[in-house]
C-alpha positions, 0 to 999 in steps of 0.5 A, a space after each residue: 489506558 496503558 496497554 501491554 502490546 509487545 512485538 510477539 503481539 503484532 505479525 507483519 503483513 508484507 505484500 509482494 510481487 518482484 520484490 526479491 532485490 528489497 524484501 530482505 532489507 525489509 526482514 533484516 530489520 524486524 523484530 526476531 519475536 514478531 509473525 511476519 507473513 508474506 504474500 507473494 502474488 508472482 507465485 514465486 516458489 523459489 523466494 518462499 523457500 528461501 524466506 522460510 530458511 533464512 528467517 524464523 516466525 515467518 510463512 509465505 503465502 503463494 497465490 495463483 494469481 497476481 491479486 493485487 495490494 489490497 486483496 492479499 494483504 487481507 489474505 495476509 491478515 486472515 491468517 495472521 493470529 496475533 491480536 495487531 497487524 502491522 501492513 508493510 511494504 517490502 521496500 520500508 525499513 524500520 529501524 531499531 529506535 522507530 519499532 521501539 517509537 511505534 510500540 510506546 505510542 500504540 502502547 500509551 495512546 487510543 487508536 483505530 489506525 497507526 502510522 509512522 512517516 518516511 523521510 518522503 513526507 517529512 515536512 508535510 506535517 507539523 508535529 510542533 515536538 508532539 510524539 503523535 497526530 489525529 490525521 484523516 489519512 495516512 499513506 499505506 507503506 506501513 500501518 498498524 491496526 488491531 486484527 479484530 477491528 480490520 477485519 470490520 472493514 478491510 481493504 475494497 478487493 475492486 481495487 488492484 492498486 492505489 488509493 486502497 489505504 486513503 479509502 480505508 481511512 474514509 472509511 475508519 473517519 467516517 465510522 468515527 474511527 481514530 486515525 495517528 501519525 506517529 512522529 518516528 521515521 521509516 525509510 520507505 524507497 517509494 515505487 520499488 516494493 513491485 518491481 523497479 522502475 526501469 521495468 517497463 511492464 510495471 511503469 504500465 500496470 502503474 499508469 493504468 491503475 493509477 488513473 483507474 483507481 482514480 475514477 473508481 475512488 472519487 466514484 465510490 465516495 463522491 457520485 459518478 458525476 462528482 468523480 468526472 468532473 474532477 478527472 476529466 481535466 487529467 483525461 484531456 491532459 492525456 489525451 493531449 500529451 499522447 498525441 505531442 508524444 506520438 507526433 513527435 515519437 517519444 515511445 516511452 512517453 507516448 506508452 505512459 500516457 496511453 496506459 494513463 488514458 485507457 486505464 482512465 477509460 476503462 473506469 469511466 465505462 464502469 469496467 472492472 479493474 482487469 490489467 496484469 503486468 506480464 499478462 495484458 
């Protein structure tokens, strides 16, 4: 049945942490009518009071604490009071033409889950000119889901980072929830919605909470000894590199997969997960 969801109908929910070099690109490009809340986690006063000057329709929301994707995106949805929530990150940018894509389709068709794709995952589905997808998954840069039905769900608040939004469609799947991809591109800079990647205190939150949220992610849904089995490949792999990059002293590397090895460990001894950038 054909819906009548209009852009004052949907707040965007926007993470973020660092993000002053990209977060205006992302704002510039939204709809004027539609919420936008943002959740900013460096507690960085200055960056609210610029946001909430020079953008209407929007509230920024500073925590005391870093908390992390998913915890504050489900702050950011509490707050919000229309009946959809669209979760971006500050580093997309969703032309014109894309939003006017994404709200014909949410409109026309029946979904649990909505995603657009961004030119780093063009060719990895087949649309054969079809204008939409049933998938099982889709990456978390930018999803539109109704508040009512997130709410039932929300993202795990164990995970600080990575692989929130695949356990969020395991669990819509396995609740028979419907999971689109929309044919209509974003432009997403990967790895930049948190910091830039000369920074060398994020490069390590990466690589720690990469690994971790690995372990903790395979654990959940497949057993302890089924998230073993398949990561115990990548700690050996760490541990071997660690060693050829100390040997040979490449700081650099020797400090990325160290951070991939204890974050690793860290899950595997069932610890919570507890590293900050700029506070370990």
């Amino acid at each position: 049945m054909k819906k009548n969801i209009k852009f004052k109908d949907i707040s965007f929910i926007i993470v973020s942490y660092r993000s002053d070099s990209v977060i205006n690109s992302c704002l510039n490009a939204l709809p004027e009518e539609s919420p936008k809340i943002i959740i900013e986690n460096s507690n960085n006063k200055n960056l609210k009071l610029n946001l909430e000057n020079n953008y209407s329709n929007l509230n920024c929301i500073l925590s005391k604490k870093n908390l992390g994707y998913g915890v504050a995106n489900n702050i950011g949805v509490r707050n919000s009071n229309t009946e959809y929530i669209f979760i971006i990150n500050p580093d997309v940018i969703i032309n014109k033409q894309s939003l006017k894509d994404i709200l014909k389709i949410i409109n026309e068709e029946d979904f649990d889950l909505a995603a657009p794709i961004s030119s780093e995952y063009n060719n990895t589905h087949d649309f054969n000119n079809k204008s939409f997808l049933s998938v099982n998954e889709v990456k978390g840069f930018a999803m539109i889901m109704k508040k009512k039905y997130f709410e039932n769900f929300l993202f795990d608040s164990n995970i600080f980072l990575y692989l929130e939004e695949i356990d969020l469609c395991r669990r819509i799947k396995k609740n028979n929830g419907k999971i689109i991809l929309i044919n209509t591109l974003v432009e997403h800079s990967g790895g930049n919605s948190h910091g830039n990647r000369d920074d060398l205190e994020m490069e390590k939150s990466r690589n720690w909470h990469w690994m971790w949220s690995q372990f903790y992610f395979y654990k959940k849904h497949d057993g302890y000894l089924g998230a073993l089995i398949r990561t115990l490949p990548n700690f050996i792999n760490c541990l071997l590199k660690l060693i050829f990059f100390k040997i040979f002293q490449k700081r650099e590397k020797y400090i990325k997969y160290k951070m991939r090895l204890l974050g690793l460990f860290n899950s595997y001894i069932n610890k919570k997960s507890f590293y900050r950038p700029y506070q370990n």
